[in-house]
RORO-455242 format. One record per residue: residue in one letter; residue number from 0; y, z, x of N, C-alpha, C in turn. Coordinates in pm, whole numbers, plus 50000, padded with zeros to 5 digits. Example, Ala and Ser with C-alpha at 12.3 -4.5 7.8 and 13.67 -1.06 7.14 Angstrom:
<tikols>
+----+-----+-------+-------+-------+-------+-------+-------+-------+-------+-------+
! aa !   i !  n_yy !  n_zz !  n_xx ! ca_yy ! ca_zz ! ca_xx !  c_yy !  c_zz !  c_xx !
+----+-----+-------+-------+-------+-------+-------+-------+-------+-------+-------+
!  A !   0 ! 49431 ! 50780 ! 51319 ! 49550 ! 50780 ! 51230 ! 49670 ! 50780 ! 51320 !
!  S !   1 ! 49775 ! 50708 ! 51285 ! 49894 ! 50714 ! 51367 ! 50003 ! 50787 ! 51290 !
+----+-----+-------+-------+-------+-------+-------+-------+-------+-------+-------+
</tikols>
This chain:
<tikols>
+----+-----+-------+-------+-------+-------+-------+-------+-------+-------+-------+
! aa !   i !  n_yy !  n_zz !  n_xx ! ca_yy ! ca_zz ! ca_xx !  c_yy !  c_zz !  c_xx !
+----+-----+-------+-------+-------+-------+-------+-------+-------+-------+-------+
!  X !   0 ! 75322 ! 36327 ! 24264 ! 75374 ! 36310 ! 24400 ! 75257 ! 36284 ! 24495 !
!  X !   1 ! 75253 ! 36195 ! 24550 ! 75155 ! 36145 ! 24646 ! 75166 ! 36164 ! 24801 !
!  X !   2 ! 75070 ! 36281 ! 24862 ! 75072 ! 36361 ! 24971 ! 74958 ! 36294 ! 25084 !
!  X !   3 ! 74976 ! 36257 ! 25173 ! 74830 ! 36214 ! 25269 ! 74856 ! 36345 ! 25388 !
!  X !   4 ! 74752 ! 36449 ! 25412 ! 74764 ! 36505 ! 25510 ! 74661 ! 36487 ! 25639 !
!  X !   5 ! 74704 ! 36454 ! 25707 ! 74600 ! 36419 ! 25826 ! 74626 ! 36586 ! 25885 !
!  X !   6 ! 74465 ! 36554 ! 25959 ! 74404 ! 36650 ! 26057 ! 74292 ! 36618 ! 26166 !
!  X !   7 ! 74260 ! 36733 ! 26268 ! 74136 ! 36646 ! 26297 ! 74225 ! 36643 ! 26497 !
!  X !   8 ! 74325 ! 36657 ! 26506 ! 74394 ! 36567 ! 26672 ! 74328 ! 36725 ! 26755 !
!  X !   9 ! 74388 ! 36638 ! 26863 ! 74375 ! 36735 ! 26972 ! 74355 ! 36682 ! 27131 !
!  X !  10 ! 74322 ! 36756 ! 27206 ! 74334 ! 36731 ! 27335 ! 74152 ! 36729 ! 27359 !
!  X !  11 ! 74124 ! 36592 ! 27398 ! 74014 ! 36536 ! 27448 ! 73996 ! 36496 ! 27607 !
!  X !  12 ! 73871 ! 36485 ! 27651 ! 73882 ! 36396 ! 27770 ! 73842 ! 36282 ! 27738 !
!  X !  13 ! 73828 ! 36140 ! 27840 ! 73818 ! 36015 ! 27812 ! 73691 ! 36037 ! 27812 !
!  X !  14 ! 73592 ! 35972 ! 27689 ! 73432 ! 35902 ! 27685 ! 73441 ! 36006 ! 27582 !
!  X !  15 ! 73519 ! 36103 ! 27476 ! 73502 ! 36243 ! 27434 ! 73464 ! 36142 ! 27291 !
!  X !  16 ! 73446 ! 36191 ! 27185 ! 73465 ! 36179 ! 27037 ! 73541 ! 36296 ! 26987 !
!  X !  17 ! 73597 ! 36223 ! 26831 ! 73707 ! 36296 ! 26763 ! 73662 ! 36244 ! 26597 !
!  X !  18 ! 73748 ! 36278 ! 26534 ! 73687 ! 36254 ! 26379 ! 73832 ! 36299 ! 26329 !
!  X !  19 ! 73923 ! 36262 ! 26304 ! 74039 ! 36267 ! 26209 ! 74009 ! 36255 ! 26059 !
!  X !  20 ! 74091 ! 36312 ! 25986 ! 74083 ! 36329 ! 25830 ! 74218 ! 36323 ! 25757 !
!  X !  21 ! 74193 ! 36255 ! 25678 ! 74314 ! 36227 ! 25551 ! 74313 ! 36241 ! 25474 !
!  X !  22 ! 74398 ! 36393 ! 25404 ! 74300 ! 36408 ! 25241 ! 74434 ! 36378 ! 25148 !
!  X !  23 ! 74418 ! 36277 ! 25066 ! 74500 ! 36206 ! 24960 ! 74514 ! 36298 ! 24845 !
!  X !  24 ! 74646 ! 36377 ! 24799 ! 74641 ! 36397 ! 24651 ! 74770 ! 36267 ! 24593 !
!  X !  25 ! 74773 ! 36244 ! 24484 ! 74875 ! 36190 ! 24387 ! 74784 ! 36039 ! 24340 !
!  X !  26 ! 74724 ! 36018 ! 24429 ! 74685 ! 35857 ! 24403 ! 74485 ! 35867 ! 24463 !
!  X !  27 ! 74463 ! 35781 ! 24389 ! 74321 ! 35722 ! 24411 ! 74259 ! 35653 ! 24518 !
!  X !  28 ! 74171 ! 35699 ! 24661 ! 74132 ! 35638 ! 24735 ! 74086 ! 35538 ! 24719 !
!  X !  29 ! 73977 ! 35549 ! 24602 ! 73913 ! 35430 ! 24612 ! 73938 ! 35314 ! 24523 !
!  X !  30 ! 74065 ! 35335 ! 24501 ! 74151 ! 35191 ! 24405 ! 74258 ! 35183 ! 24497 !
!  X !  31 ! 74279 ! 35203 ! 24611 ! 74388 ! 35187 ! 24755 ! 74322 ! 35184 ! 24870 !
!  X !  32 ! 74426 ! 35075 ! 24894 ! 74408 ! 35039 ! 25065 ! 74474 ! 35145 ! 25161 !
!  X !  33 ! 74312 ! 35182 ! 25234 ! 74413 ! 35288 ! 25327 ! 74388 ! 35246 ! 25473 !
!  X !  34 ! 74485 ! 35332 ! 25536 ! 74502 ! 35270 ! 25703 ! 74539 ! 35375 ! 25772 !
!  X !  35 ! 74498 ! 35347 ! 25900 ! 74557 ! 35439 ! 26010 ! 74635 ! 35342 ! 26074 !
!  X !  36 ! 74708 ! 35424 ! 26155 ! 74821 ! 35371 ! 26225 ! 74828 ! 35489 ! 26357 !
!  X !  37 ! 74901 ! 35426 ! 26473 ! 74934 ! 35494 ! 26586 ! 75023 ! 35513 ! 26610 !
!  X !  38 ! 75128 ! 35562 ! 26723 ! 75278 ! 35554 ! 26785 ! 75288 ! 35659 ! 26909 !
!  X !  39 ! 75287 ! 35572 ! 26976 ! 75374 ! 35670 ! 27123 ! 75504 ! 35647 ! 27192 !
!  X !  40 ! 75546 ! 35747 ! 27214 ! 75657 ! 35724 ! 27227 ! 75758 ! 35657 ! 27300 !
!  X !  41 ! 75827 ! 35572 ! 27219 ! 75915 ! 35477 ! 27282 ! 75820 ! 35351 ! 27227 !
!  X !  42 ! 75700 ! 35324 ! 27138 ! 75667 ! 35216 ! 27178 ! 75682 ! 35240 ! 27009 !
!  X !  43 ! 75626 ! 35074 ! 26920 ! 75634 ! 35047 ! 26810 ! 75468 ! 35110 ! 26723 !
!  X !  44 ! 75542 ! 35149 ! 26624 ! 75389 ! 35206 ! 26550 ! 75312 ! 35117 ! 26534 !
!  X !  45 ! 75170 ! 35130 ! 26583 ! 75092 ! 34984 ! 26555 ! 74938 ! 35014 ! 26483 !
!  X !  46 ! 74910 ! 34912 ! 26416 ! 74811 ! 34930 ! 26348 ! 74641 ! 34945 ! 26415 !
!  X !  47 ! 74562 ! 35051 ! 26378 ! 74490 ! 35104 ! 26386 ! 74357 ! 35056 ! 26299 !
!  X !  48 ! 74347 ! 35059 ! 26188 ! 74210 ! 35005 ! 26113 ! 74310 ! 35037 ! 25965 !
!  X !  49 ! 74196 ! 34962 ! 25883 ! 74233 ! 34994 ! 25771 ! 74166 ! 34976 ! 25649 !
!  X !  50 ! 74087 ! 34991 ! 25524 ! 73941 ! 34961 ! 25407 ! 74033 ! 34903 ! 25282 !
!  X !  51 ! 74019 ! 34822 ! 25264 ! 74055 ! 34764 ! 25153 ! 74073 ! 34871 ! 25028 !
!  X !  52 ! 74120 ! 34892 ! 24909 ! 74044 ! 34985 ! 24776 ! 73912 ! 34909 ! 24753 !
!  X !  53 ! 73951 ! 34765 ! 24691 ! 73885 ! 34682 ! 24583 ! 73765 ! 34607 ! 24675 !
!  X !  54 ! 73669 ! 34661 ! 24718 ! 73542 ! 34617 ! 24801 ! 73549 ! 34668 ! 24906 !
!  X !  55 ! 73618 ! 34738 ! 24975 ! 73597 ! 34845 ! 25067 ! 73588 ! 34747 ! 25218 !
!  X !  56 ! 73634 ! 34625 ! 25237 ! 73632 ! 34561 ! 25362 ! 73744 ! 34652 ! 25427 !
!  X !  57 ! 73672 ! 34644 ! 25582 ! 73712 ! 34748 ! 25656 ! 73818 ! 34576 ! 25765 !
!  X !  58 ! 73886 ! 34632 ! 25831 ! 73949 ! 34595 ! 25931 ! 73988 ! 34669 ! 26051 !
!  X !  59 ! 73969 ! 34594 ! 26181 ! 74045 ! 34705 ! 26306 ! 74119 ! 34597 ! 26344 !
!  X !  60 ! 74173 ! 34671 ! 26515 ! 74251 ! 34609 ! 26550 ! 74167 ! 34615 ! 26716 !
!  X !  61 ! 74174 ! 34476 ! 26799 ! 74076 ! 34459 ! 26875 ! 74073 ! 34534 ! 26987 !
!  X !  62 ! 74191 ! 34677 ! 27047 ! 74201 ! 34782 ! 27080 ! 74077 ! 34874 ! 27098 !
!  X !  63 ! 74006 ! 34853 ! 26945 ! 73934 ! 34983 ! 26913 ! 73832 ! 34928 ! 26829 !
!  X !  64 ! 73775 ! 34816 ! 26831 ! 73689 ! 34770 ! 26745 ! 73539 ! 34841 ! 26807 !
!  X !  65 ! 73480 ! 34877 ! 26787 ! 73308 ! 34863 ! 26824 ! 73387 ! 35008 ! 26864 !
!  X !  66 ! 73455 ! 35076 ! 26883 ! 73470 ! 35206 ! 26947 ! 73486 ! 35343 ! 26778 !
!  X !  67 ! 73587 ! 35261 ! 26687 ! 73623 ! 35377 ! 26623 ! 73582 ! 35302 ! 26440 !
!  X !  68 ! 73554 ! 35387 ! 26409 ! 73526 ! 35387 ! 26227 ! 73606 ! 35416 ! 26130 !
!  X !  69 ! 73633 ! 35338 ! 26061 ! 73664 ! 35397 ! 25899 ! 73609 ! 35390 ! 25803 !
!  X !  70 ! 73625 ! 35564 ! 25737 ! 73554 ! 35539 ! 25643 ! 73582 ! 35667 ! 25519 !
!  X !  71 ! 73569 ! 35599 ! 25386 ! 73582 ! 35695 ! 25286 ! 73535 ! 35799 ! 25163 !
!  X !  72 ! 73537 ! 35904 ! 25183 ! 73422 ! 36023 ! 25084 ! 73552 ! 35965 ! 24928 !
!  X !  73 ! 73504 ! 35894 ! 24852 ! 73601 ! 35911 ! 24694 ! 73536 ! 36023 ! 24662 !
!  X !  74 ! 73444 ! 36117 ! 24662 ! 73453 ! 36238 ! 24581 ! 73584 ! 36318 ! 24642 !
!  X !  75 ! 73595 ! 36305 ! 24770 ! 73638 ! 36433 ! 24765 ! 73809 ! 36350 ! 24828 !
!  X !  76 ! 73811 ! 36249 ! 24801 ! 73950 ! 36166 ! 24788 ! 74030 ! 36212 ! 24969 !
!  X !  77 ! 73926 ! 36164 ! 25042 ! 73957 ! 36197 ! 25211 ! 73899 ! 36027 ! 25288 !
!  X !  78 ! 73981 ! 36000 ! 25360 ! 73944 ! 35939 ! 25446 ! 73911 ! 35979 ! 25582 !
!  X !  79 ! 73846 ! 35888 ! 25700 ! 73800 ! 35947 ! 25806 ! 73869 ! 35858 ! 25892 !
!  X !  80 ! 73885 ! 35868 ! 26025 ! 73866 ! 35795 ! 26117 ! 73786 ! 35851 ! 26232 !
!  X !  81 ! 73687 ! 35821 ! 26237 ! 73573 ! 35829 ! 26356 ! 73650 ! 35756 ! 26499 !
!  X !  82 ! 73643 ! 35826 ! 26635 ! 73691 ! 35756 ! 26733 ! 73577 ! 35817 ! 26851 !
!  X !  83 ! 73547 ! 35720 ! 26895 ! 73462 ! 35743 ! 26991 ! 73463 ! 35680 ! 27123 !
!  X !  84 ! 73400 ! 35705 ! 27239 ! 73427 ! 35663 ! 27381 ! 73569 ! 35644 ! 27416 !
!  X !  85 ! 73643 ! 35734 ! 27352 ! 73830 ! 35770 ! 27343 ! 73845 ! 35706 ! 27522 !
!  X !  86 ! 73965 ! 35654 ! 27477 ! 74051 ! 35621 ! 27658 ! 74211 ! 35673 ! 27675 !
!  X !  87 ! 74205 ! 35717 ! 27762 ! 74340 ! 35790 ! 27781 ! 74449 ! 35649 ! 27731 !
!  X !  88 ! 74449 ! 35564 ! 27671 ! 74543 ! 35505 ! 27635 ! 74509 ! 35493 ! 27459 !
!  X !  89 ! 74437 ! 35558 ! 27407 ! 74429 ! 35605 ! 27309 ! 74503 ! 35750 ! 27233 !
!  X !  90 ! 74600 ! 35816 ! 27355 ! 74689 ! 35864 ! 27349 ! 74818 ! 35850 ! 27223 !
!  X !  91 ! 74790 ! 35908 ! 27141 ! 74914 ! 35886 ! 27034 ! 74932 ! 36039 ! 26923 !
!  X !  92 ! 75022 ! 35907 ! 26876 ! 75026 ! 36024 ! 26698 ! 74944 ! 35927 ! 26576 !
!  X !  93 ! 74839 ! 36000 ! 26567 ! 74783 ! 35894 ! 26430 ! 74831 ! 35930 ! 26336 !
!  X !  94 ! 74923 ! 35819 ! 26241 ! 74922 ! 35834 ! 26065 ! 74795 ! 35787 ! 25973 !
!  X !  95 ! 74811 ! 35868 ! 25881 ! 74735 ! 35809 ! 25772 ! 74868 ! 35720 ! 25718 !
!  X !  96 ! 74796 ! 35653 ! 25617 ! 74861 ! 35532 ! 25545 ! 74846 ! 35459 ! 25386 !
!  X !  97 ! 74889 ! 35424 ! 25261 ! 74826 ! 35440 ! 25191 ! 74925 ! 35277 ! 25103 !
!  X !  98 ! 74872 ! 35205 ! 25053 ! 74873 ! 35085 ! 24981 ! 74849 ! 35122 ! 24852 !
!  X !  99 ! 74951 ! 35137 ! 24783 ! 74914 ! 35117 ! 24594 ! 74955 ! 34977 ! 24578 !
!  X ! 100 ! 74952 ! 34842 ! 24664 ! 75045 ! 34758 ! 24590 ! 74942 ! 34600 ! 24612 !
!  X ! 101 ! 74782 ! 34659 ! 24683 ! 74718 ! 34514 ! 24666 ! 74770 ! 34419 ! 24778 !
!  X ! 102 ! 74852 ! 34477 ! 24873 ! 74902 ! 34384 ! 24968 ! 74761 ! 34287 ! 25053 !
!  X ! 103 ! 74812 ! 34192 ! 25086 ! 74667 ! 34153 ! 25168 ! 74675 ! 34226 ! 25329 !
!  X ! 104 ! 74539 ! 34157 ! 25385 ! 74557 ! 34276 ! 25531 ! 74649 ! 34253 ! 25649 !
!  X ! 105 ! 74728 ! 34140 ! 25622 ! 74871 ! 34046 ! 25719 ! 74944 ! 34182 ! 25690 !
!  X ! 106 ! 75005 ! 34173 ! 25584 ! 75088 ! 34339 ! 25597 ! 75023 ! 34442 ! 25580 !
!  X ! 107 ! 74898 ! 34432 ! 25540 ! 74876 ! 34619 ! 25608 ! 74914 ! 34608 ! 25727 !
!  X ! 108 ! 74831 ! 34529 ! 25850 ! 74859 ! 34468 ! 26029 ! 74960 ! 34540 ! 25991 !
!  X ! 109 ! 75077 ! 34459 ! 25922 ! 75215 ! 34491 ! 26026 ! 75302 ! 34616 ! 25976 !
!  X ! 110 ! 75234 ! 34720 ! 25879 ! 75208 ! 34823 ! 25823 ! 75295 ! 34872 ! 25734 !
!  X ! 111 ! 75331 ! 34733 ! 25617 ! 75406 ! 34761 ! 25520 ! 75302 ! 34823 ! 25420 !
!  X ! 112 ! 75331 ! 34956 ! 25417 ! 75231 ! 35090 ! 25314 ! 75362 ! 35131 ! 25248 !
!  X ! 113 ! 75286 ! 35209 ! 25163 ! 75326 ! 35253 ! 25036 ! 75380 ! 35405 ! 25084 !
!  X ! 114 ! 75255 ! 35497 ! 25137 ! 75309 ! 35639 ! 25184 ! 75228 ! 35662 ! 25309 !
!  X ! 115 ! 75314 ! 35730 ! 25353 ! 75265 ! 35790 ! 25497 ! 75233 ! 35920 ! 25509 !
!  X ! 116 ! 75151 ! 36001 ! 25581 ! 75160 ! 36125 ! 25613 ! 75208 ! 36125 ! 25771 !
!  X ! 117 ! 75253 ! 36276 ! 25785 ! 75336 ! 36337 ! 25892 ! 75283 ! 36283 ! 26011 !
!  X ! 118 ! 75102 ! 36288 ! 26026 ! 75055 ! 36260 ! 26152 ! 75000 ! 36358 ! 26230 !
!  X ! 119 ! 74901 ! 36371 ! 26332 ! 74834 ! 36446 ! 26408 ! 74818 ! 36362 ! 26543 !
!  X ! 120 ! 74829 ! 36472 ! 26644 ! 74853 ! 36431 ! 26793 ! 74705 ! 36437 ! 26810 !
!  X ! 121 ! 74647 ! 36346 ! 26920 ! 74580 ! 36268 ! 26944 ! 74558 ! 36259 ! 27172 !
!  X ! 122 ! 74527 ! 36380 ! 27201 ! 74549 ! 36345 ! 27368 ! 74425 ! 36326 ! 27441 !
!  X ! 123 ! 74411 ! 36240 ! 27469 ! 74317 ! 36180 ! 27563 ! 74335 ! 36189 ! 27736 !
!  X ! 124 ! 74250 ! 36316 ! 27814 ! 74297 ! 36298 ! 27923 ! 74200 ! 36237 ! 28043 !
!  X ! 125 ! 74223 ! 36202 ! 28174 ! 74161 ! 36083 ! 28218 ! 74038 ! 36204 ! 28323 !
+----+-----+-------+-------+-------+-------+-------+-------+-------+-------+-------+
</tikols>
């Protein structure tokens, strides 16, 4: 059974840093594409970044490029997302996200994944 639990949210001010965590059991980080994802409410879940398995190319989304990181420990089968110089419209629920299926990064974008975890709140205040 394949579990992603994120951690890591909380209540920040804007310019703050944060460091979210995703620790994967059932399946292999580093033979899967993993992703974060966002959602606030009322609006559509939208994609966040995401590392390939198979060469580890990273992708963002131009929101948060030069601001936030991904990145993955395979020993200890966790992903990260690094977020930094946070803006109160960085306000959400982040998912982790997880690809067993080789999709290319058009649908990770539009965030056809494999499994999701529950998510961690994320508040940025101004």
């Amino acid at each position: 059974q394949v579990q992603l639990v994120e951690s890591g949210g909380g209540l920040v001010q804007a310019g703050d840093s944060l460091r979210l965590t995703c620790v994967a059991s059932g399946l292999t980080i580093r033979s899967n594409g993993m992703g974060w994802f966002r959602q606030t409410p009322g609006k559509v879940r939208e994609f966040v970044t995401a590392v390939r398995g198979i060469g580890g190319d990273t992708y963002y989304a131009d929101s948060v490029k030069g601001r936030f990181i991904i990145s993955r420990d395979n020993a200890k089968n966790t992903v990260y997302l690094q977020m930094n110089s946070l803006k109160p419209e960085d306000t959400a629920v982040y998912y982790c996200a997880a690809d067993r299926s080789y999709r290319d990064i058009a649908a990770l974008r539009r965030g056809v994944m494999d499994y999701w975890g529950k998510g961690t709140l994320v508040t940025v205040s101004s």
